[in-house]
N, C-alpha and C positions, 0 to 999 in steps of 0.2 A: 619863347613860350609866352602866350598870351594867359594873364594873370583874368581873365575875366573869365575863362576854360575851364581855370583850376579848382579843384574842389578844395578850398582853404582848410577845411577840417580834418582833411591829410597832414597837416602842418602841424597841426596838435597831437595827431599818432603817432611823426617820427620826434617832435619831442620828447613823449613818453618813451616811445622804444629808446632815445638814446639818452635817455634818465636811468632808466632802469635795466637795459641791454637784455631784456627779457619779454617776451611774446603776453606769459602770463601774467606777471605784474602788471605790464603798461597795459593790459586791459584793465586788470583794476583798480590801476588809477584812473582811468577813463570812465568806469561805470561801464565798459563796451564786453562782448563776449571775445575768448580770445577766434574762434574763425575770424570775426569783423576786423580784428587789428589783423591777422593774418591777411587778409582781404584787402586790407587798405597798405600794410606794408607792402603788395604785387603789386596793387597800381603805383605805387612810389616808386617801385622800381624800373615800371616800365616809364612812364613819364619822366621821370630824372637817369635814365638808358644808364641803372649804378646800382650795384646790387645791395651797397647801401649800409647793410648789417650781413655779417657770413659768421657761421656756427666755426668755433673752435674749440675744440674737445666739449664741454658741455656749454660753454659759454659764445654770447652772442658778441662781435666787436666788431666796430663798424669800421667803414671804410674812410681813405681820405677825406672822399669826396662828404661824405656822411659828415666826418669831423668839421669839414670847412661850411658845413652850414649849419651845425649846431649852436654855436652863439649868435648868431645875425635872425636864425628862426624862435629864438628865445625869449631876443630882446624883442622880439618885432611882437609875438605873442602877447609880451610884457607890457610893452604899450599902449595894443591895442585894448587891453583888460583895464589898465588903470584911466585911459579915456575913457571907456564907456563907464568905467566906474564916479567919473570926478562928478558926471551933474547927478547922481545917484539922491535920493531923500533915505536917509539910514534913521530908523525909528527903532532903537533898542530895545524897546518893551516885546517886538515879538519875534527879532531876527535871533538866527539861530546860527549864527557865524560861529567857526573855530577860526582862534588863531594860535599860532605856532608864535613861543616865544621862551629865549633860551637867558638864564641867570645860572649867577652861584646857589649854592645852598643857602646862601648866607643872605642873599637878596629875595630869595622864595620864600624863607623863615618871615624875615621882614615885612615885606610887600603884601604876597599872594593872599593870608589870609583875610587882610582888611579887605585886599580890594574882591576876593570871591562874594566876601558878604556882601561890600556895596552892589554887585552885579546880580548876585540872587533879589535883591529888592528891588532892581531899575529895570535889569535887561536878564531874566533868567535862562532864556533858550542862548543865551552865550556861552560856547564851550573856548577853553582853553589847554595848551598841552604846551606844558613843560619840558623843555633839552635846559641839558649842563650845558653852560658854559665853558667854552674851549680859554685855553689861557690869550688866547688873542682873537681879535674881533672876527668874528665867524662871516668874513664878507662876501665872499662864494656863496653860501646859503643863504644871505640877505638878497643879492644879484639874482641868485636863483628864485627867489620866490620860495626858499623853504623854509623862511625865519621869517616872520611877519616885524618883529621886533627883541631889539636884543639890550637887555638893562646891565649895566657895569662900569665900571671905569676904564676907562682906556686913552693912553698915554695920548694919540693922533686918529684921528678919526676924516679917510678921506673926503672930499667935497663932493661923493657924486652921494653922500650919503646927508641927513640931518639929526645932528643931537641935540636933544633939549638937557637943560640942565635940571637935573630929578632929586638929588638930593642930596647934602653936604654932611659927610660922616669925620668922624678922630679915631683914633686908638688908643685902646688902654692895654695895660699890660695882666694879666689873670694868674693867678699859683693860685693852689689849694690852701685854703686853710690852715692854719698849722705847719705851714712851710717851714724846715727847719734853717732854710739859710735868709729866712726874709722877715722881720719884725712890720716895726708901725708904718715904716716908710720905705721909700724905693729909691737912691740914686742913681747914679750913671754907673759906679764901679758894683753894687749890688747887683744891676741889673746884668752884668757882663760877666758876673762869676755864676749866673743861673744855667741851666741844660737846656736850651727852647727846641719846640717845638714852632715850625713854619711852615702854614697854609700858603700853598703856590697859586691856589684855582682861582681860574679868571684874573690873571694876572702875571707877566713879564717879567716883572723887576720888583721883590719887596722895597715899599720905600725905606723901610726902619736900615736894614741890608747897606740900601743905596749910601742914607747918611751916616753912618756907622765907616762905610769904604773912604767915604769921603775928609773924614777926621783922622785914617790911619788907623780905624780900631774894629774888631769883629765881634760878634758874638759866638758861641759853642752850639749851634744848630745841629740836634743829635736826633731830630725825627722830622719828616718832611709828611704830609699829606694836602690832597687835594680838597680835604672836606671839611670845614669851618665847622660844621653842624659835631660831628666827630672829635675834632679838638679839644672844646670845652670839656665833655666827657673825660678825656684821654688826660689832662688837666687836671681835673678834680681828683682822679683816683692815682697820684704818679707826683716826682717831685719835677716834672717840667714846669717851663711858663711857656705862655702866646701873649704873642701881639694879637689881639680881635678888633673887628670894629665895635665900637661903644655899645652903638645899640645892641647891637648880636652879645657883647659880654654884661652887659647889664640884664639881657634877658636872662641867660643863665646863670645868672649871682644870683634871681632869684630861687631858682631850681636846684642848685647847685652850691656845692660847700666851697666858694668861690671867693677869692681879696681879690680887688680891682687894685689898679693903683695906673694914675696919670703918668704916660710915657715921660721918664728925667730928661728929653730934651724935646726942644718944639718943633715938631712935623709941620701945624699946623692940620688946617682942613685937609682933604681929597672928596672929589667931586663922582659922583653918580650921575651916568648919564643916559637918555630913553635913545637908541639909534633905531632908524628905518630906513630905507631906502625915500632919496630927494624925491624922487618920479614919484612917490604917491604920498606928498604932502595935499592932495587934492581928492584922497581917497575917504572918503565921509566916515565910515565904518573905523577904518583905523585911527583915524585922528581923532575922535570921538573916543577911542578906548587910551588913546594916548592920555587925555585930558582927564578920565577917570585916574590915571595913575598918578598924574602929578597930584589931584587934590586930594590924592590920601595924606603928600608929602604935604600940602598946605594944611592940611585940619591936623596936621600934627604926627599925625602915624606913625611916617619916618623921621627920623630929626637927624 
């Protein structure tokens, strides 16, 4: 097949169709009508002599030959977006980019509203859109191009990707007020006759869990949720305790009928990190929103 023949903007319709396995969507992800993707899926078919995508009960699924060229026309897409993008001039005050960018609640609390304010004053036509974070790094959807950026800790982060280091958190430990099993202070046998409550989201392994196993000793972890934001509430009105990070239980001590007390043994720090895909460290727009995020963490925002 001569590549000078081909109409390369075929290549971007069967990515959409085998994004979406659907005629209708991947036209609108396209912006195209669905005839034109219909249109363009027959010539696909007849040029690559493969029928490519076939209806199964209501659903579209493609074929081998379909599957073996879905990541090589991906990445090939992939790269040819972020070179034309690298000598790009990105002027914030009028670009009107979304980006996709996925945290905890506990990171969205944190971050998001400093940095929307900064962005309402610098670069207002910037939209962004918020996904949960999965408890491990979402790297398909980074690869993909459906995560522009993903904020959180995480234990190994591989090398085709870049993390910057965003910002350095502790944990305290939270009971309500009036705790009947808890006075002025907290040790290590106090803390281990409490009921906790344990946030999993964005996250593999508690560390409090880890060094607790590691000493021979457990705590009584009688309610488990994904939602930091939910805790503190669940917290306040209940005789459990959480582990929170500092900032996030400091916010809600003020909201809230909340006793903090510093974890009885040393964690130390845990580190907050900004990940992207390596291949567009040369992407003007993105690095440029990157940089907005860290200096919220330098003028103090996040500590």
């Amino acid at each position: 097949m001569n590549i000078y023949n081909f109409d390369l903007n075929l290549l971007r319709v069967l990515d959409a169709l085998l994004r979406e396995r659907n005629v209708s969507r991947a036209a609108e992800r396209l912006s195209l009508s669905q005839p034109a993707v219909s249109n363009a899926l027959n010539r696909l078919r007849e040029l690559l002599d493969d029928p490519l995508l076939v209806r199964v009960g209501r659903a579209m699924q493609p074929t081998p030959r379909a599957l073996s060229l879905e990541a090589p026309i991906r990445d090939a897409l992939q790269q040819i977006e972020h070179t034309l993008n690298a000598g790009d001039f990105f002027d914030p005050a009028s670009s009107r980019q979304r980006f996709v960018i996925a945290v905890t609640d506990y990171v969205e609390l944190i971050c998001m509203p400093a940095l929307m304010a900064h962005l309402a004053r610098v670069a207002p036509g910037i939209r962004l859109s918020i996904q949960h974070l999965t408890p491990s790094l979402p790297a398909a959807a980074l690869d993909d191009g459906e995560l522009d950026l993903v904020l959180g800790r995480f234990v190994e982060v591989p090398t085709r990707f870049h993390a910057r280091r965003w910002a350095s958190e502790t944990l305290q430990v939270a009971v309500r007020k009036g705790h009947p099993l808890v006075g002025d202070s907290l040790d290590l046998d106090g803390f281990l006759r409490l009921r906790h409550l344990w946030v999993h989201g964005g996250q593999t392994r508690g560390m409090v869990d880890q060094w607790l196993e590691e000493q021979g000793l457990s705590r009584d972890v009688v309610y488990t949720t994904p939602n930091y934001l939910q805790a503190a509430h669940i917290v306040a009105s209940s005789d459990l305790a959480a582990v929170l990070p500092t900032a996030l239980a400091r916010h809600f001590a003020k909201l809230l009928p909340l006793q903090l007390f510093d974890l009885p043994f040393d964690l130390g720090a845990f580190q907050l990190d900004i990940v992207s895909v390596a291949q567009r460290e040369r992407d003007a727009a993105l690095q440029w929103l990157i940089e907005q995020i860290a200096a919220i963490t330098a003028s103090g925002t996040v500590r």
